[in-house]
C-alpha positions in Angstrom: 105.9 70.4 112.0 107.2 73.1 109.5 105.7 76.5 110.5 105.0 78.6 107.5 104.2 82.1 106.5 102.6 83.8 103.0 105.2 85.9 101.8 104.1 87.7 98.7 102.7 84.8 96.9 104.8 82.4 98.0 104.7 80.7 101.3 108.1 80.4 102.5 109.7 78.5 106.3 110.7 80.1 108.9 113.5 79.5 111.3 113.3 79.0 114.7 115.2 82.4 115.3 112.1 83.8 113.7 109.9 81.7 115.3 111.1 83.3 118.6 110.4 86.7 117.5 107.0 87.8 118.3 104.9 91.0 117.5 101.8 92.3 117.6 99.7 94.0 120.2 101.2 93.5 123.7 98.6 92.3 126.6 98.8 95.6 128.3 97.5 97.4 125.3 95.7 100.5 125.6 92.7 101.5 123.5 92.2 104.3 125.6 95.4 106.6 125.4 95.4 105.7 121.7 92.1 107.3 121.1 93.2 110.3 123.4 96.3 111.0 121.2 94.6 110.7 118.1 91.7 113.2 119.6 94.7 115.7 120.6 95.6 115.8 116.9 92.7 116.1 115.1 91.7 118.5 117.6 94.8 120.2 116.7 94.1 120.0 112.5 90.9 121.3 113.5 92.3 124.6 114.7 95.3 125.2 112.1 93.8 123.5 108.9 91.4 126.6 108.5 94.7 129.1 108.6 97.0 127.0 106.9 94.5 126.9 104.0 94.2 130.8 103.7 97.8 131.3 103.5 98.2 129.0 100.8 95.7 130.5 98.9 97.1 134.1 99.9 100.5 133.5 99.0 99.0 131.8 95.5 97.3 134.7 94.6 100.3 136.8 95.6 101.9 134.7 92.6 99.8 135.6 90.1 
């Protein structure tokens, strides 16, 4: 049996060389310290954002 894939509107075979390859989430996949990293940096745009907005408009107004 042929396995197939959708490639852009097309489906197209694969070879077994790319049958072998395989990707995706691995089985010891962690929700967890994905969700902690994320929370580190919006935590961190939380705190700059505000500052990095006023220079901007400082140095715009400096332009004028």
């Amino acid at each position: 049996m042929e396995e197939q894939r959708f490639c852009g509107k097309a489906l197209e075979g694969l070879t077994s060389s790319e049958l072998c390859i395989c990707g995706g989430i691995a089985a010891e996949f962690d929700l967890g310290a994905i969700m902690t990293i994320v929370r580190k940096v919006l935590d961190f745009l939380d705190d700059y954002i505000p500052q990095l907005i006023k220079g901007f408009k400082d140095g715009f107004n400096l332009v004028k």
